[in-house]
C-alpha positions as CSV (number, residue, x, y, z in Angstrom):
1,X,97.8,130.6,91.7
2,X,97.4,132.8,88.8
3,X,93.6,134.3,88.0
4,X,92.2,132.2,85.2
5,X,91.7,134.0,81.8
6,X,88.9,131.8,80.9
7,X,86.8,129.0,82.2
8,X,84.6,126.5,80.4
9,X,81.7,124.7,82.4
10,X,80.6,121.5,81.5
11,X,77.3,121.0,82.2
12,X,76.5,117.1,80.6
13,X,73.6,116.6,82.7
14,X,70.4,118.2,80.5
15,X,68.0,118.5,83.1
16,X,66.6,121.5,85.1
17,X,68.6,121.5,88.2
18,X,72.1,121.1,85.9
19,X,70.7,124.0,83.7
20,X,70.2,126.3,86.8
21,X,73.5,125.3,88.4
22,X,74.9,126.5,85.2
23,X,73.3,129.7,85.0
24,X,74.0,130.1,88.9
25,X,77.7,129.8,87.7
26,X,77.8,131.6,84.7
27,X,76.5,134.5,86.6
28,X,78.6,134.5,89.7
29,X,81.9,134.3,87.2
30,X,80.4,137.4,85.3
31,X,79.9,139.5,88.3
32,X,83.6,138.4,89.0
33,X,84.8,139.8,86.6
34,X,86.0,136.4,85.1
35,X,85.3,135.1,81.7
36,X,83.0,131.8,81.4
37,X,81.3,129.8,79.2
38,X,79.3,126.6,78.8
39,X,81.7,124.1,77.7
40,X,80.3,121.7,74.8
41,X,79.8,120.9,71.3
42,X,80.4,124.0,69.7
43,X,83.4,124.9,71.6
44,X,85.4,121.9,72.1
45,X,87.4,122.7,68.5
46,X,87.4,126.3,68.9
47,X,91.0,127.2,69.2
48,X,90.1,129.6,72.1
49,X,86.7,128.3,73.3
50,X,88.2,125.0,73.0
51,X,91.1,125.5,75.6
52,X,90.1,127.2,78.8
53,X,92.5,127.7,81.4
54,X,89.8,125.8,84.2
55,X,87.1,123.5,83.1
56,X,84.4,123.3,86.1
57,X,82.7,119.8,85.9
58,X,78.9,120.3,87.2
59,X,77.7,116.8,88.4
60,X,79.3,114.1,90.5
61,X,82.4,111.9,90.5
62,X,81.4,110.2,87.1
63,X,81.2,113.6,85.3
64,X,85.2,114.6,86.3
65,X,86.5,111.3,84.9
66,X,84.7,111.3,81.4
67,X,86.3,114.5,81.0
68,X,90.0,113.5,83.1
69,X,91.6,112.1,79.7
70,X,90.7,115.0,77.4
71,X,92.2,117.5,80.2
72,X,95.2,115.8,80.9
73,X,96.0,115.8,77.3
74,X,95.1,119.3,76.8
75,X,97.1,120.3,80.4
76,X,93.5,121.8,81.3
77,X,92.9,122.5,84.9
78,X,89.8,120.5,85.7
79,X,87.2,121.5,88.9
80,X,84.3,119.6,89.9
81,X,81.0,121.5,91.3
82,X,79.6,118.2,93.0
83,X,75.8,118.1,91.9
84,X,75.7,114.0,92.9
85,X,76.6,111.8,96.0
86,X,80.2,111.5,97.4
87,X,81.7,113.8,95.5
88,X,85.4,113.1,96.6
89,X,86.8,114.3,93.4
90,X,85.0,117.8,93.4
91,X,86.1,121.1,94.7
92,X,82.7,122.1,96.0
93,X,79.3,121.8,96.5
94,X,76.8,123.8,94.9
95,X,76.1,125.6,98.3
96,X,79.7,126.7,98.1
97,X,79.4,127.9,94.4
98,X,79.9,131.9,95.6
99,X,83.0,130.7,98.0
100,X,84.5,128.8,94.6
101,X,83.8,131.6,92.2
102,X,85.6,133.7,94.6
103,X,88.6,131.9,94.8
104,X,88.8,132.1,91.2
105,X,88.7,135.6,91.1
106,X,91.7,136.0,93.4
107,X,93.7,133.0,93.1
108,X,93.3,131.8,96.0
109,X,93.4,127.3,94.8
110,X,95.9,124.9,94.8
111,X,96.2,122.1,91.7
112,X,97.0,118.6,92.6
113,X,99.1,116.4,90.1
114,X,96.9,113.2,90.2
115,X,98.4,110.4,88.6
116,X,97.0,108.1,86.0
117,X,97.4,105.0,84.2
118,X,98.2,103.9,80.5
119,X,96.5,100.8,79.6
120,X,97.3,98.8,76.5
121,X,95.5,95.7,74.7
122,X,97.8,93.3,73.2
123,X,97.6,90.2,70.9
124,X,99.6,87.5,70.7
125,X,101.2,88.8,68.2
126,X,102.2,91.7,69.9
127,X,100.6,94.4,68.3
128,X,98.9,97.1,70.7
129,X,96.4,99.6,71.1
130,X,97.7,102.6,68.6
131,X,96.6,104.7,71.4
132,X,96.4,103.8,75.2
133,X,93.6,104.0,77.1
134,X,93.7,106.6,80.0
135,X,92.4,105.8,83.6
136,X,91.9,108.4,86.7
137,X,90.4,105.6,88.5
138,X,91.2,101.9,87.4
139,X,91.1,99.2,85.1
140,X,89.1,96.7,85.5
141,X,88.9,92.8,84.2
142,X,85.9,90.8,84.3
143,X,84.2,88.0,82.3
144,X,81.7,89.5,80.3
145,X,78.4,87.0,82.1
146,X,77.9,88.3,85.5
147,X,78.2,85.6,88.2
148,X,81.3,83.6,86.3
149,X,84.5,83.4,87.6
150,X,87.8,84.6,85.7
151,X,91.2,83.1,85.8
152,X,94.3,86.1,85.2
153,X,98.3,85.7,85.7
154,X,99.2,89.0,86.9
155,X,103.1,89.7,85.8
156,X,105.5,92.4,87.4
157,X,107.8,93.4,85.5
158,X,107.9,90.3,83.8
159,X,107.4,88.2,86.8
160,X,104.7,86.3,87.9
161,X,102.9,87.5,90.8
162,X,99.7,85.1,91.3
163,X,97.5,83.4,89.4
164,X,93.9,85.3,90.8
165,X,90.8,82.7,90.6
166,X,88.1,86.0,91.2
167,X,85.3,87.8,89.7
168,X,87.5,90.0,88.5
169,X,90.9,92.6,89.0
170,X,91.2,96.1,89.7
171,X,94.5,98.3,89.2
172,X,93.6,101.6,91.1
173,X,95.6,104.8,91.3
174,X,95.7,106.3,94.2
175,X,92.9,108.7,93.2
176,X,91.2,105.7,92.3
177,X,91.2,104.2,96.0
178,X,88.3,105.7,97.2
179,X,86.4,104.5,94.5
180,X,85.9,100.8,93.0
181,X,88.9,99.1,95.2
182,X,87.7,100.7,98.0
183,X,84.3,98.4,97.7
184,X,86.2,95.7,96.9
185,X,88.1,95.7,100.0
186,X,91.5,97.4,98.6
187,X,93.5,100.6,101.1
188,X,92.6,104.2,101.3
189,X,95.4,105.6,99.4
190,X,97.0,109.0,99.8
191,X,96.4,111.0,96.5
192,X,99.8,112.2,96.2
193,X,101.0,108.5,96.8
194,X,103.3,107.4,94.2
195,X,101.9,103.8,94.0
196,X,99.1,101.7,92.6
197,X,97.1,99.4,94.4
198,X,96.4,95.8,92.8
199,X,92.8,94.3,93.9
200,X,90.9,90.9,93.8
201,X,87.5,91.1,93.2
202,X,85.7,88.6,95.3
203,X,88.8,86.0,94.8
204,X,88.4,82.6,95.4
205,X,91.3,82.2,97.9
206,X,91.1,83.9,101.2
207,X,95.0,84.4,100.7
208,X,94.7,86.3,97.7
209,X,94.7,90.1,99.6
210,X,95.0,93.5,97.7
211,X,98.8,94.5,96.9
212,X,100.3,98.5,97.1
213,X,102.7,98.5,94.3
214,X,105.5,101.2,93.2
215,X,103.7,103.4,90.4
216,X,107.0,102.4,88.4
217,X,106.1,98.7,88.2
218,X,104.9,97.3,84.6
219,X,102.1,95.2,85.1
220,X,100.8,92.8,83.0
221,X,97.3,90.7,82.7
222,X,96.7,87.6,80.9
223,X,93.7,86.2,80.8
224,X,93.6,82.4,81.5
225,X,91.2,79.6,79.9
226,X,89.1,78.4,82.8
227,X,88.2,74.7,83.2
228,X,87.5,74.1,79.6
229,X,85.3,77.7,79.2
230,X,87.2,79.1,76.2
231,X,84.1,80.7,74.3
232,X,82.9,82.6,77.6
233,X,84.2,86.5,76.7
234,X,85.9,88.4,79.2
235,X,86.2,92.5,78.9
236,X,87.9,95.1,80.7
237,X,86.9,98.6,81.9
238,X,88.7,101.8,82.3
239,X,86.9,104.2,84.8
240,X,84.2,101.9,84.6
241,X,82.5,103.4,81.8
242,X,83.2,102.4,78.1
243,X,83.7,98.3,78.4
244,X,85.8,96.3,75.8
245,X,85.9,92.4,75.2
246,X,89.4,91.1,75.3
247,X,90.2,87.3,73.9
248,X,92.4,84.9,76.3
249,X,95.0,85.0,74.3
250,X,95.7,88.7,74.4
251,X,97.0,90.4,77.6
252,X,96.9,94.0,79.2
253,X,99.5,95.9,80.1
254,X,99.1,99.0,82.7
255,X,101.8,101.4,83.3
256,X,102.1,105.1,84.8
257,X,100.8,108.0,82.1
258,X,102.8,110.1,81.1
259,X,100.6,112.3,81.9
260,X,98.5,113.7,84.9
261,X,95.4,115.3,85.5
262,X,95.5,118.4,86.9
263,X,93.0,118.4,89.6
264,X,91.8,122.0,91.4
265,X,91.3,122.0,95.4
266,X,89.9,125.1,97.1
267,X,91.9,126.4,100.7
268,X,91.7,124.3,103.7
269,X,90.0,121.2,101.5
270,X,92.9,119.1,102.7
271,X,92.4,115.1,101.7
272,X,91.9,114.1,105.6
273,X,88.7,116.7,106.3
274,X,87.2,114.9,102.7
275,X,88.2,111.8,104.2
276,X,85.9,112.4,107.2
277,X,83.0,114.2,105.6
278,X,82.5,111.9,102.7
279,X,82.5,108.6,104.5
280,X,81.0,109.8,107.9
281,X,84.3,109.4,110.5
């Protein structure tokens, strides 16, 4: 790959370990020869600061999918440094920070297309989202008070599929496997996979089983009234961080981006070895 002309590092995390894994960085890149800054504030509008070739993510899994959306958009090569627990979107941990900056300096990464999804809210009558939502991970549906059942059709294409009596429903990407569905009992996809992967959360039904679906399938949710609860609020999450309340009669619809993240690996971090070192096989 080509030797980045600039890198940004996010460092969101303000506390004294972040702040000396940023200097470590900032250092290593400098005595690399390569140009690097802290990514922030005052840079994201910069027309130069604002557009790095690589942005390194310092943190864990959480910190790579708050910035996913603004990368994909901005076809930014984004890097994880994993500073929390699993880690299984990162390039690196922070003991290999030398090893990473010195793949930088000579080109020696890969970049994975990862897929993502485009997830619209809907009323009844049919006006959307101006924008879609954008989801590394999934998109959950839930009712909003923990402990309460939801009832959702979920439509393929236009087709009915099952009505799920759950807690909730996941649609993960592949990328997204390892991650919420996985807990919930859904497959360990491969992340160059083109599918999706439907999942029940804690459904009612024994029957009701997670579904691997073509990434090229439409799929629609629409929330149900259940057993004469219509003022109980359901809301859906993307990436499970901002939540948003949807109304029963409005549905979600969940589709393939357009876009894809573009997701840096480092030699010999093939998806199996991560496989075996983040869950212990």
């Amino acid at each position: 790959m080509q030797v980045p002309s600039s890198i940004g590092i996010l460092a969101p995390a303000r506390t004294p370990d972040a702040a000396g894994v940023l200097q470590q960085v900032l250092h290593a890149c400098e005595n690399a020869g390569l140009v690097a800054y802290e990514y922030g504030r005052n840079t994201r509008n910069d027309p130069v600061l604002g557009r790095p070739d690589i942005l390194v993510c310092l943190g864990g899994d959480g910190t790579i999918l708050a910035a996913a959306a603004e990368a994909a958009q901005r076809d930014i090569i984004l890097a994880g440094i994993n500073l929390g627990h699993l880690g299984f979107l990162s390039a690196c941990g922070r003991e290999e920070i030398a090893a990473f900056v010195a793949s930088l300096a000579s080109g020696d990464y890969a970049v994975e297309s990862r897929s993502m999804l485009s997830v619209e809210q809907c009323g009844m009558d049919g006006g959307c989202t101006k924008l879609p939502y954008l989801a590394l991970n999934e998109l959950s549906l839930m009712r909003d008070q923990t402990g309460k059942m939801i009832d959702v059709d979920v439509e393929l294409d236009g087709c009915l599929l099952n009505r799920y009596h759950a807690d909730g429903v996941l649609v993960a990407t592949p990328t997204g496997s390892t991650a919420y569905s996985l807990s919930a009992g859904g497959p360990l996809l491969w992340p160059s996979a083109g599918v999706m992967c439907l999942t029940p959360i804690c459904p009612h039904s024994l029957t009701s089983r997670p579904v691997v679906l073509p990434d090229n399938v439409e799929i629609t949710l629409r929330p149900r009234e259940r057993r004469g609860r219509a003022g109980e609020s359901l809301i859906f999450s993307v990436d499970g961080r901002d939540t948003h309340p949807i109304a029963l009669n409005e549905t979600l619809t969940i589709r393939k981006a357009d876009l894809a993240l573009r997701l840096l690996t480092l030699p010999h971090s093939d998806f199996a070895s991560r496989l075996r070192a983040k869950l212990g096989w």
